[in-house]
C-alpha positions as a Markdown table, in Angstrom:
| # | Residue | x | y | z |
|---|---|---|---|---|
| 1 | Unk | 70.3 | 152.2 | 115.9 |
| 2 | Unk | 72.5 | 151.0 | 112.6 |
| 3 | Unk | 73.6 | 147.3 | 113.2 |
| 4 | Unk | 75.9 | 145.5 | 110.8 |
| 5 | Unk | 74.5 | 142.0 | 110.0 |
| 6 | Unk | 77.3 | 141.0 | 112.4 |
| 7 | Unk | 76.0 | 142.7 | 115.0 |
| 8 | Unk | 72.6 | 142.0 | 114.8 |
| 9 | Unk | 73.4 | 137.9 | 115.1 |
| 10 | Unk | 75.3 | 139.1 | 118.3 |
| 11 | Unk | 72.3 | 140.7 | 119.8 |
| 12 | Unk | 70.3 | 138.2 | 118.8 |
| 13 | Unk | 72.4 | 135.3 | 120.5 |
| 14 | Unk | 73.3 | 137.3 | 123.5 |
| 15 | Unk | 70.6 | 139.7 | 124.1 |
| 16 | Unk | 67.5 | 138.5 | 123.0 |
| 17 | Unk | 67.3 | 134.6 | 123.4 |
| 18 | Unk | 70.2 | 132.6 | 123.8 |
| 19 | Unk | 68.4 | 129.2 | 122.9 |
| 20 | Unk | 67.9 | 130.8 | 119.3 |
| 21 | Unk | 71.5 | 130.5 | 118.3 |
| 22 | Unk | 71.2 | 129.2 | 114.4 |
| 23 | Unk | 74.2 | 127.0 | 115.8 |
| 24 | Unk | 73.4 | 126.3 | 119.9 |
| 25 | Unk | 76.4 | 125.1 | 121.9 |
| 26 | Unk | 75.6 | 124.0 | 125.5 |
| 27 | Unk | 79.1 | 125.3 | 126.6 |
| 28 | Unk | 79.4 | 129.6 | 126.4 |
| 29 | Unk | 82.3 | 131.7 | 127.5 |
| 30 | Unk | 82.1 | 134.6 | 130.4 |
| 31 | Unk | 84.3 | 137.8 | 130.3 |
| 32 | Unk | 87.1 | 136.3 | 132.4 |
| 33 | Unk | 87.3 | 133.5 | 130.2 |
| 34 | Unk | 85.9 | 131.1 | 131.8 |
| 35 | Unk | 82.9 | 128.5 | 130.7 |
| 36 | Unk | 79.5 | 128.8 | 131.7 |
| 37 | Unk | 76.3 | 126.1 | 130.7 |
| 38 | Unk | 73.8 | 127.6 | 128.4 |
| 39 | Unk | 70.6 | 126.5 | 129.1 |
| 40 | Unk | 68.4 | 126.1 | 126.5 |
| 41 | Unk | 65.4 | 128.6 | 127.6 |
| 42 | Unk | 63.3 | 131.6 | 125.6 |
| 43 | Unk | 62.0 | 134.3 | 127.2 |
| 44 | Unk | 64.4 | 135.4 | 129.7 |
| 45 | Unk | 63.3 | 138.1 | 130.5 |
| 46 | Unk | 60.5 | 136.8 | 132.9 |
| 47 | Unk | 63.4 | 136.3 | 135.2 |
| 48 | Unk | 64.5 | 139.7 | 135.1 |
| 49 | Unk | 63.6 | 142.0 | 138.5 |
| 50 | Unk | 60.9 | 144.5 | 138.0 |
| 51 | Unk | 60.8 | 146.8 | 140.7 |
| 52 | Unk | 63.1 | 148.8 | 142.4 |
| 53 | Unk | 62.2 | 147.5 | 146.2 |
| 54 | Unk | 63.6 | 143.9 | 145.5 |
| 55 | Unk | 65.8 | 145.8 | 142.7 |
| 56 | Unk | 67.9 | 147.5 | 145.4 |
| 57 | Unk | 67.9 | 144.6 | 147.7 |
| 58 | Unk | 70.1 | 142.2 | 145.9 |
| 59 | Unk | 67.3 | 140.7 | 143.9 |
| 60 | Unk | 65.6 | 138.8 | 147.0 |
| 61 | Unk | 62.0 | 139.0 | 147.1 |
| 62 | Unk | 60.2 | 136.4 | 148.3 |
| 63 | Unk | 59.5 | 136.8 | 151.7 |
| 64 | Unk | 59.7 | 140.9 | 152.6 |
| 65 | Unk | 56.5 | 142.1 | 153.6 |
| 66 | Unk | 54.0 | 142.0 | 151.4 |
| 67 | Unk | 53.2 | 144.9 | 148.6 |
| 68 | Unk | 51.7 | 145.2 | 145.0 |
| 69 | Unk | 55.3 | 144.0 | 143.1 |
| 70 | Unk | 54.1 | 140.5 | 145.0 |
| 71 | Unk | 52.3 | 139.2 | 141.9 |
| 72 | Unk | 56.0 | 138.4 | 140.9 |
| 73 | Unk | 57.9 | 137.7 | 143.8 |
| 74 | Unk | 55.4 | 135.9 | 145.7 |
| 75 | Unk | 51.3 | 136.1 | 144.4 |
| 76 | Unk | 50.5 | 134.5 | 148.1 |
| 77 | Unk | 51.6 | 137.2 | 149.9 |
| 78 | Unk | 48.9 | 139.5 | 148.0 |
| 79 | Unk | 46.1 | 137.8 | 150.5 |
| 80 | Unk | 48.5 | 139.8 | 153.4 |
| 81 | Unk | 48.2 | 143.5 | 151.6 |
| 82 | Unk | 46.2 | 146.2 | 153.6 |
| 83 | Unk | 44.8 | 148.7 | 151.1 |
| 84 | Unk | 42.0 | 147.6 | 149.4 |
| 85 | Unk | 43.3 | 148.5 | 146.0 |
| 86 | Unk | 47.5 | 149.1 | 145.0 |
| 87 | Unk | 49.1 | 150.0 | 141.6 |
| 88 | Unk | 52.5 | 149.8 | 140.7 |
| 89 | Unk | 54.4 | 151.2 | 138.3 |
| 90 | Unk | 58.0 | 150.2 | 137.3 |
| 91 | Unk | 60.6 | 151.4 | 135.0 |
| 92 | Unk | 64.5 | 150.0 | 133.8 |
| 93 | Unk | 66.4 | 151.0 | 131.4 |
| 94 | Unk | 68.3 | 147.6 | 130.5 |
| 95 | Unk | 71.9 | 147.0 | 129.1 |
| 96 | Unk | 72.5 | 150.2 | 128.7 |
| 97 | Unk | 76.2 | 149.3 | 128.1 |
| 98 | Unk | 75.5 | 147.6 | 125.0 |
| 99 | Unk | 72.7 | 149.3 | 123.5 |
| 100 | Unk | 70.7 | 152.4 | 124.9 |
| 101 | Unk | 67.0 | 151.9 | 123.9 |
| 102 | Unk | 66.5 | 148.6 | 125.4 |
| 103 | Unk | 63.8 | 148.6 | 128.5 |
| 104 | Unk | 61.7 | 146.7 | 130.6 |
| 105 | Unk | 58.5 | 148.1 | 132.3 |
| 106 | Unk | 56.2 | 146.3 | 134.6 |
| 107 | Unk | 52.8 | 147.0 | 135.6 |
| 108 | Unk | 51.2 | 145.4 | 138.5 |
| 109 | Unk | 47.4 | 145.6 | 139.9 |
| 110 | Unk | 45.9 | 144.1 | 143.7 |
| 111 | Unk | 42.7 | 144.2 | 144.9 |
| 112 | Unk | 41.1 | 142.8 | 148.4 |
| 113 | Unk | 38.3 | 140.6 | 147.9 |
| 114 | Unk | 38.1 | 140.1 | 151.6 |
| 115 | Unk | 39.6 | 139.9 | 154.9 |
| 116 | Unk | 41.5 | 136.5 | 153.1 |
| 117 | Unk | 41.5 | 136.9 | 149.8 |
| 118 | Unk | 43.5 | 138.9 | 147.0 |
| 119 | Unk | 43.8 | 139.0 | 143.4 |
| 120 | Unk | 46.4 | 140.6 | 141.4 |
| 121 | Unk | 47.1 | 141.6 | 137.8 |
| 122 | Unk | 50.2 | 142.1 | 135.9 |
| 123 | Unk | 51.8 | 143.2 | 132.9 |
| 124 | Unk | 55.6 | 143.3 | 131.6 |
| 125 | Unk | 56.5 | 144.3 | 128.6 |
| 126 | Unk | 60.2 | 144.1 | 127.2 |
| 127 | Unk | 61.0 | 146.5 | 124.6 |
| 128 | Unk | 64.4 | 145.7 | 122.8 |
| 129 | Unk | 64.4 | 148.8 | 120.9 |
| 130 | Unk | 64.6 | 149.6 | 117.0 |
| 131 | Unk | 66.8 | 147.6 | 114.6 |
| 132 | Unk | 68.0 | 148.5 | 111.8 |
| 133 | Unk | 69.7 | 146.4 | 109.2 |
| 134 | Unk | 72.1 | 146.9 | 106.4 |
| 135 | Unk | 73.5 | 144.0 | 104.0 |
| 136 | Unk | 77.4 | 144.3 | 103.9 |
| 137 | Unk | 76.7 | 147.0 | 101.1 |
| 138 | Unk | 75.5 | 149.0 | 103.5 |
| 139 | Unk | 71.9 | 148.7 | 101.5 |
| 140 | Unk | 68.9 | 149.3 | 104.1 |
| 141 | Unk | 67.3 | 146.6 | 104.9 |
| 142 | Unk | 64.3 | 147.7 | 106.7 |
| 143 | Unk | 64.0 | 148.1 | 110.6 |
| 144 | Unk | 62.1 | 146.1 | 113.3 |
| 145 | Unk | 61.4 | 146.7 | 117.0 |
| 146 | Unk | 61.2 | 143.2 | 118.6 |
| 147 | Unk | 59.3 | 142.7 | 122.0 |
| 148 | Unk | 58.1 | 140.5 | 124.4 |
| 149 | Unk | 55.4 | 140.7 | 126.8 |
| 150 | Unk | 53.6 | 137.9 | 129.8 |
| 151 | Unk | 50.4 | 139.3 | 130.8 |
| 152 | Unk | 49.5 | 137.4 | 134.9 |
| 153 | Unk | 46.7 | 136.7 | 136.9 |
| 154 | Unk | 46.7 | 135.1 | 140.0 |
| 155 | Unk | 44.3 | 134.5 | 143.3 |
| 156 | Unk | 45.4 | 134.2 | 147.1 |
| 157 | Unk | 43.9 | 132.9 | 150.3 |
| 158 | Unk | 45.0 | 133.1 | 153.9 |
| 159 | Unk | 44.7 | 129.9 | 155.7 |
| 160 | Unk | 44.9 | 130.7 | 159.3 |
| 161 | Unk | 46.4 | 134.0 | 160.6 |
| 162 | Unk | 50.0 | 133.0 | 159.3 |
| 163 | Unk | 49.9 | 131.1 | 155.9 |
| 164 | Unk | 49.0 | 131.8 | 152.4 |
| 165 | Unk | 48.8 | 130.4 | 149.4 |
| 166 | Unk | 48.2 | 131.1 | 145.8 |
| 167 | Unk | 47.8 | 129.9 | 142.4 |
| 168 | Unk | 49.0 | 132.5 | 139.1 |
| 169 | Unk | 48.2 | 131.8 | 135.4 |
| 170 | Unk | 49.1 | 133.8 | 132.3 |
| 171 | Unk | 50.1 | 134.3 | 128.9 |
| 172 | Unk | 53.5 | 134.5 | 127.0 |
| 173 | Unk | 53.8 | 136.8 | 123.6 |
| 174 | Unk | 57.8 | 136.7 | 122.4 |
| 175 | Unk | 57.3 | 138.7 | 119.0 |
| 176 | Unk | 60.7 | 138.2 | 117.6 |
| 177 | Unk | 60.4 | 136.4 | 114.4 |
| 178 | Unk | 60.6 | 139.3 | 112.2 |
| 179 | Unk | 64.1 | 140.1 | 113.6 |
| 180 | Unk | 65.4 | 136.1 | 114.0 |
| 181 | Unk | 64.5 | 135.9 | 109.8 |
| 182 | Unk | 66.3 | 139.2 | 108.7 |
| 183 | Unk | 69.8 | 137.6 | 110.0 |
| 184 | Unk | 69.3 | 135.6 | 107.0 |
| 185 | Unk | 68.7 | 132.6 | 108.2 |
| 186 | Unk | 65.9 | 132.2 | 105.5 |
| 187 | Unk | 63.9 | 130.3 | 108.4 |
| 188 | Unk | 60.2 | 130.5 | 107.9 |
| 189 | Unk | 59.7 | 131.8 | 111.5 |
| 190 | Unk | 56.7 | 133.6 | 114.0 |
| 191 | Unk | 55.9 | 134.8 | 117.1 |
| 192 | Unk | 56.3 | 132.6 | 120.0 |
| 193 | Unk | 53.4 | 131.9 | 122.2 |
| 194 | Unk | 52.9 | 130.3 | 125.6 |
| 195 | Unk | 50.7 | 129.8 | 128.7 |
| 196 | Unk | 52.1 | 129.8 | 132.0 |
| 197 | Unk | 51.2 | 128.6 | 135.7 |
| 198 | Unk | 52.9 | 129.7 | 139.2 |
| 199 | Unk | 51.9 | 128.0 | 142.7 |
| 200 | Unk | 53.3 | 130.1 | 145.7 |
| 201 | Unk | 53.3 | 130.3 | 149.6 |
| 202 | Unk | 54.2 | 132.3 | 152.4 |
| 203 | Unk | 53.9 | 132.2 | 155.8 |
| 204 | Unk | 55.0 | 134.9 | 158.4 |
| 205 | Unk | 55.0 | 135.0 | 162.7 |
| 206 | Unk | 55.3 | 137.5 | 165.2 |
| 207 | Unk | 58.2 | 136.9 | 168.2 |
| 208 | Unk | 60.2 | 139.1 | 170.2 |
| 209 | Unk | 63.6 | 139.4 | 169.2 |
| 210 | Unk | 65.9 | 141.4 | 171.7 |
| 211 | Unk | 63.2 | 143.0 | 173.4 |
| 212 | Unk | 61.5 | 144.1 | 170.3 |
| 213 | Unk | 58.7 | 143.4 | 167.9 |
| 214 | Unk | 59.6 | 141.3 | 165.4 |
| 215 | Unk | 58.6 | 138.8 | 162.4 |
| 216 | Unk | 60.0 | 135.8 | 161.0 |
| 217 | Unk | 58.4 | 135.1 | 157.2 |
| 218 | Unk | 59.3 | 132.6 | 154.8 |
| 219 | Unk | 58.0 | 132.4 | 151.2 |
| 220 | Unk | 58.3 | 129.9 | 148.2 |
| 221 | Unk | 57.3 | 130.5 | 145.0 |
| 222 | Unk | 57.5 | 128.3 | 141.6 |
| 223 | Unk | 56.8 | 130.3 | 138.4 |
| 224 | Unk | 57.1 | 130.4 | 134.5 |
| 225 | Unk | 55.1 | 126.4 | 134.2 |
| 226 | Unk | 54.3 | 126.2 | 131.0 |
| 227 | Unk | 54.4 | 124.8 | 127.6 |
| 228 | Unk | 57.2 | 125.2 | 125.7 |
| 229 | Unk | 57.7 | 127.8 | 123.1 |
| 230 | Unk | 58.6 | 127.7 | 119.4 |
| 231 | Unk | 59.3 | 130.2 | 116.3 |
| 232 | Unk | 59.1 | 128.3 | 113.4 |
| 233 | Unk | 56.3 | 125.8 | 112.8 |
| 234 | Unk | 59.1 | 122.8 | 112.3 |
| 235 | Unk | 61.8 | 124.5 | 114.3 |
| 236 | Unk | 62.7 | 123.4 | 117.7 |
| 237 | Unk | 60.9 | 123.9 | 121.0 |
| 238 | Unk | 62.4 | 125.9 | 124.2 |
| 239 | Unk | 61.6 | 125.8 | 127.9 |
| 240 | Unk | 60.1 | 128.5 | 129.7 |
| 241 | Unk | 62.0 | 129.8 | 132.4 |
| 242 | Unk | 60.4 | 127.2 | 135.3 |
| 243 | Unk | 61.8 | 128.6 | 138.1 |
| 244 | Unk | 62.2 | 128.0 | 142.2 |
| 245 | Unk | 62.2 | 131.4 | 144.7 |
| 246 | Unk | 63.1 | 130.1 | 148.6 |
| 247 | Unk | 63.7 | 132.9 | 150.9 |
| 248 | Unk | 63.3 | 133.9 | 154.4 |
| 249 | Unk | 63.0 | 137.2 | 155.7 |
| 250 | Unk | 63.7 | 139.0 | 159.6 |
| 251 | Unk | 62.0 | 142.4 | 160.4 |
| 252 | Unk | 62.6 | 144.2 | 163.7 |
| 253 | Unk | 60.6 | 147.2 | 164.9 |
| 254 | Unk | 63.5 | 148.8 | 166.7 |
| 255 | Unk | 61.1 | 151.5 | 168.5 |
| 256 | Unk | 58.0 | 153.4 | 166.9 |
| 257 | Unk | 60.3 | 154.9 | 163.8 |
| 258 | Unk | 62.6 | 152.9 | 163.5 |
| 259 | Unk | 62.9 | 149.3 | 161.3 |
| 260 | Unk | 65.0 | 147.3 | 160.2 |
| 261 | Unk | 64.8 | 144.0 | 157.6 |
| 262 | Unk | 67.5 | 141.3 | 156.2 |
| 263 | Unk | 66.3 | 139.2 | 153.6 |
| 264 | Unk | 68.1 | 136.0 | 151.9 |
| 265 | Unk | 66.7 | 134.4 | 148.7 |
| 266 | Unk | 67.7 | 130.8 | 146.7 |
| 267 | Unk | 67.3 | 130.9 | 143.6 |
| 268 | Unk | 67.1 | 127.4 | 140.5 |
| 269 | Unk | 65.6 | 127.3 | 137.0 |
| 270 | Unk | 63.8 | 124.0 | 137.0 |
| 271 | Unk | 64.8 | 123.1 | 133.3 |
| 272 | Unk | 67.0 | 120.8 | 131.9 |
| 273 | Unk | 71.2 | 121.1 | 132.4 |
| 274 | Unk | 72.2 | 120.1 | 128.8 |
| 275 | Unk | 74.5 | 117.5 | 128.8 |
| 276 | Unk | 78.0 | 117.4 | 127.5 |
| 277 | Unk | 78.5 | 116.3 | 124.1 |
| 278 | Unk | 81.1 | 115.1 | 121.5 |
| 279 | Unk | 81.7 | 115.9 | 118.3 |
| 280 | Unk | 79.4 | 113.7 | 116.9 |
| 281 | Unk | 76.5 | 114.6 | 119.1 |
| 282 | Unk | 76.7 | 112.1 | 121.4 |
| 283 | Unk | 76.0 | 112.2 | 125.5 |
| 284 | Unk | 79.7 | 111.8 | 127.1 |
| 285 | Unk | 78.3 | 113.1 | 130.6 |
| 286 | Unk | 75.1 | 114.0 | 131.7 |
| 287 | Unk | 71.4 | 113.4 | 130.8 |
| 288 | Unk | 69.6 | 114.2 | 127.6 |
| 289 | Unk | 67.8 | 117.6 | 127.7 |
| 290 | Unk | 65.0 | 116.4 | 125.0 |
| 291 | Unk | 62.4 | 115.6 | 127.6 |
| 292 | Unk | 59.0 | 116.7 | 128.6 |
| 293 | Unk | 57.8 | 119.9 | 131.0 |
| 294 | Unk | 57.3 | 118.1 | 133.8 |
| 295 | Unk | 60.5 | 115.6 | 133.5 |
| 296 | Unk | 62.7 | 118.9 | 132.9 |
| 297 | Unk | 61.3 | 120.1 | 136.4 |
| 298 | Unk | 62.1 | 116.9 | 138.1 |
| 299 | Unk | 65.5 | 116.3 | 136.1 |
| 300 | Unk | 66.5 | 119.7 | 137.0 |
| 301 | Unk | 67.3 | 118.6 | 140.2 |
| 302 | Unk | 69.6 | 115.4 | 139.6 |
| 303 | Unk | 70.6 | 116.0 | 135.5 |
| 304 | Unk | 73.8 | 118.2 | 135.8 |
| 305 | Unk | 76.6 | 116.1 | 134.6 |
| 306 | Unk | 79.0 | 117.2 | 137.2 |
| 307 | Unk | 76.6 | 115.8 | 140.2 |
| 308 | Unk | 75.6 | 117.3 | 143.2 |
| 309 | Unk | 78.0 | 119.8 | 143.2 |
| 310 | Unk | 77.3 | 121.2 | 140.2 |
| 311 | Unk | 73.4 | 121.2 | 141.1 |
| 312 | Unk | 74.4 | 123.4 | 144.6 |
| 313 | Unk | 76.5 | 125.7 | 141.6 |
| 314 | Unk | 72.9 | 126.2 | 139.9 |
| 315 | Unk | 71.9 | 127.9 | 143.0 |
| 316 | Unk | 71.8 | 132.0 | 142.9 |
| 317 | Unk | 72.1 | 133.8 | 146.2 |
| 318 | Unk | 70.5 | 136.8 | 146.9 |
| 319 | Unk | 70.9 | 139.2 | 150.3 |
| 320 | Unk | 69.0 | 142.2 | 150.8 |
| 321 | Unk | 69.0 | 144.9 | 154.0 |
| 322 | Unk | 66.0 | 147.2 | 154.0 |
| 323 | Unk | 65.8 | 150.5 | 157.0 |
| 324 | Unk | 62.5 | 152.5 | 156.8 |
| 325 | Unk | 62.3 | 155.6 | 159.3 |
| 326 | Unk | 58.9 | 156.6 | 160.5 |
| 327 | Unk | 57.6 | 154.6 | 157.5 |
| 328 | Unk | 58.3 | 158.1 | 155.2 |
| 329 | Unk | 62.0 | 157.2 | 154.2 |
| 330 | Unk | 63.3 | 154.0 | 153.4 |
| 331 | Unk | 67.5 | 152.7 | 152.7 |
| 332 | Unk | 67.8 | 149.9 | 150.7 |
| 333 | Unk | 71.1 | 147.3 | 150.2 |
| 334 | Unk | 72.2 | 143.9 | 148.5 |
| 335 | Unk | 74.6 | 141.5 | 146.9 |
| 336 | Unk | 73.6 | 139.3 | 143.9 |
| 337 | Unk | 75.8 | 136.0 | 143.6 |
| 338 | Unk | 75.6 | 133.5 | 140.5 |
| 339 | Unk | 78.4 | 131.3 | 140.2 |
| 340 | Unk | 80.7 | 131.1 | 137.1 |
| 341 | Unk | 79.3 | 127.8 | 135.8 |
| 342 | Unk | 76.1 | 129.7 | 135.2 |
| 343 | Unk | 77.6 | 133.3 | 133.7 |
| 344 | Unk | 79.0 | 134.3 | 136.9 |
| 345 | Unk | 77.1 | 137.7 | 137.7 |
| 346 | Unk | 77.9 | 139.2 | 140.8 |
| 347 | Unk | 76.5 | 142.6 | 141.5 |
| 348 | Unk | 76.0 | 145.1 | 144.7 |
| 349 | Unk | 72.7 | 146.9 | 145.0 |
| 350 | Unk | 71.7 | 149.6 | 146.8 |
| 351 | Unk | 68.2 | 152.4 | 146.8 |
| 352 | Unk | 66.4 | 154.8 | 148.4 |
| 353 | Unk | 62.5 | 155.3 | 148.5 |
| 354 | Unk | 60.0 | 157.8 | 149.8 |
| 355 | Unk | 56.4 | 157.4 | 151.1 |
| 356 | Unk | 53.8 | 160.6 | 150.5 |
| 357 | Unk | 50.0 | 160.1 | 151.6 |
| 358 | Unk | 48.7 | 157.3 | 149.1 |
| 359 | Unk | 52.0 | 157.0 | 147.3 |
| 360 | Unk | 56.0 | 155.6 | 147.1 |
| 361 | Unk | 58.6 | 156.2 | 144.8 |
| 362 | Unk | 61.4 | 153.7 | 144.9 |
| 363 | Unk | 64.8 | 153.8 | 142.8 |
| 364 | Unk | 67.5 | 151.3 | 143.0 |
| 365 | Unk | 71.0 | 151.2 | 141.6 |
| 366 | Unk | 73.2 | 148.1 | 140.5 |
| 367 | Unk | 77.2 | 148.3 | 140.4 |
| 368 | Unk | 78.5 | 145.3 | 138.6 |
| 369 | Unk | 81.6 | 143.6 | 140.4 |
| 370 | Unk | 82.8 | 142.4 | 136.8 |
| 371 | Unk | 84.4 | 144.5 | 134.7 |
| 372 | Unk | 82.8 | 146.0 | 131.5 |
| 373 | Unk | 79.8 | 144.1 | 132.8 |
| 374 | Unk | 76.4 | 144.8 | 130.6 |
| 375 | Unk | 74.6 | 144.9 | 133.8 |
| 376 | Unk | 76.7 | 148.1 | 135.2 |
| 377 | Unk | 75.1 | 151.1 | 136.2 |
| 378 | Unk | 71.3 | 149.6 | 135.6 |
| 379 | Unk | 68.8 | 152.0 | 137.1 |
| 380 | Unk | 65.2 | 151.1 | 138.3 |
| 381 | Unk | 62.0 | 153.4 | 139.4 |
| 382 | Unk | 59.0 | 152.5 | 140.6 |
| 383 | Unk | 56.0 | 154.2 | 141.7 |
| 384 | Unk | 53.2 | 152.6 | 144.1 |
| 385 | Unk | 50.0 | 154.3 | 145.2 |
| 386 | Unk | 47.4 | 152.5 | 147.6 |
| 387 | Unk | 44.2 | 153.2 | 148.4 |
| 388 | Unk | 42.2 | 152.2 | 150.6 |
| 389 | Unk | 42.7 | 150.8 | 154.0 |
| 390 | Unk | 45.8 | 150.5 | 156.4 |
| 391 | Unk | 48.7 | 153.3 | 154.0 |
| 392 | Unk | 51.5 | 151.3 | 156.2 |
| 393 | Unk | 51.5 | 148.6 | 153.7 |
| 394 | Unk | 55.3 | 148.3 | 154.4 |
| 395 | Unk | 55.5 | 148.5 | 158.6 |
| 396 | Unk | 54.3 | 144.6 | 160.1 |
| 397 | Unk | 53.4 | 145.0 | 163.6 |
């Protein structure tokens, strides 16, 4: 790719980490004109939805029956799987409407210890391509491939026949520096590193629901703890990500081939709202956003400057509808709702997936509701092979 200095600040600030701004404002502007809070987070990308199962159901997650993809949705459900050993392998292409060699691939790893216990292992690695850049001569300059990467562990136990819980650690790499200096910024910068922690819990029970087999789960999951993140050795330093997954989930075995799933997940960073500020700097409404990790996860619930009702606006909603046939086919649907005050995506999903011996193959689709939207057309893949065990990892009886 040739970028123009220009256009290389604007990937930079848009793209790649919007707390790296050389000159941050807390107040951004979406497509329709409207204003939306910039938080002031790195690595964004841990947010972003891997797989192509919760990809094609709206972006919820945290409570659909349990598979390998679980060591980011939900680590606790992995003490629920039924193979003895799963792989997953996931694929996006990502903004393709701004720039075509940006992607996102996830691999994830579960094993059974026992009849209660799991592990899991995962990798993501965010590739944002090649840059090249030119000086307003049009004199090369050089070219960089920036990337980012979190590499997970975490361990779950069953507690009963219905609860879980589990505890995740792991380890942030955000190698950008190169690209953040060659804006000319002259900043003596380096890669960003950071440790993270997740706690997690899900919990799942068997009814009848109109004469059928059902069950009721519900999951919670709290991700990206962690210290924050810098790229210059005097520069600032940015949250992680923190951030709250609530969801509930409803599975009905219509008859032997037939089942159906609705999902519904909340979803908050647990970071600071940056308060709104005068010319001069000073707090006119709001809370200051120069606190600790742990006060940014309690603030985050009470800091916004426009009260409670902004909090409830800090809330993402995703829905997700999920139909498997015999357990060999699968039809997958969602929404994605964030409101304006926080960018304003809004998004339909939809996917299809196919189950053969030890092995699925998911793909999802999202259609942006926004116009020109860099999330349009953003296509997911994901393949799964378990081993070992009950193959019907996706079918709860």
């Amino acid at each position: 790719m040739k970028f123009f200095p220009t256009k290389v600040i604007v990937l930079l600030n848009i793209i790649l980490l919007p707390g790296l701004a050389s000159a941050q404002t807390t107040i951004g502007t979406n497509t329709d004109g409207s204003n939306y809070v910039a938080y002031p987070i790195a690595v964004p990308f841990l947010n972003i939805t891997p797989d192509s199962r919760s990809g094609a159901m709206g972006d919820a997650g945290v409570a659909i029956s349990p598979d390998v993809n679980a060591n980011y949705w939900n680590p606790s459900k992995l003490a629920f799987l039924e193979s003895d050993d799963d792989f997953s392998l996931s694929y996006s292409p990502w903004l393709r409407q701004l720039v075509p060699d940006i992607s996102l691939s996830y691999l994830s790893y579960a094993h059974k210890l026992d009849e209660r216990d799991g592990l899991g292992l995962s990798l993501r690695y965010f590739n944002y391509g090649t840059i090249q850049f030119r000086d307003v001569n049009q004199n090369d300059l050089g070219t960089y491939s920036p990337n980012e990467l979190h590499l997970a562990g975490s361990f779950a136990r069953k507690f009963g026949e219905n609860l879980s819980l589990a505890l995740s650690a792991g380890f942030v790499h955000s190698n950008l520096s190169n690209a953040f200096f060659a804006t000319g910024t002259g900043a003596q910068t380096k890669a960003g590193n950071a440790v993270t922690a997740g706690v997690s819990l899900y919990y799942n029970s068997k009814f009848q629901e109109f004469g059928n087999d059902a069950i009721f789960a519900f999951g919670t999951n709290i991700s990206n703890i962690g210290s924050k993140i810098s790229y210059s050795e005097d520069g600032p330093n940015y949250f992680l990500p923190t951030n709250l997954k609530i969801g509930a989930a409803n599975t009905i075995n219509l008859d032997d081939y037939n089942q159906i799933t609705f999902t519904l997940d909340l979803n908050k960073l647990l970071v600071p709202t940056p308060p709104i500020l005068d010319n001069n700097g000073n707090i006119i409404k709001g809370q200051s956003d120069n606190v600790s990790v742990p006060s940014g996860i309690f603030d985050s619930f009470s800091d916004a400057p426009g009260g409670f009702s902004q909090e409830m606006q800090e809330i993402t909603i995703s829905v997700g509808f999920e139909y498997w046939y015999n357990q060999l086919f699968v039809l997958r649907a969602g929404y994605f709702y964030e409101n304006p005050i926080n960018g304003g995506s809004h998004y339909l999903t939809a996917g299809v997936g196919f189950k053969y011996q030890d092995f699925d193959f998911d793909f999802s689709y999202l259609a942006a509701s926004q116009q020109n939207s860099p999330l349009a057309n953003t296509l997911r893949f994901t393949l799964i092979a378990n081993f070992g065990g009950d193959k019907n990892v996706h079918k709860q009886q």
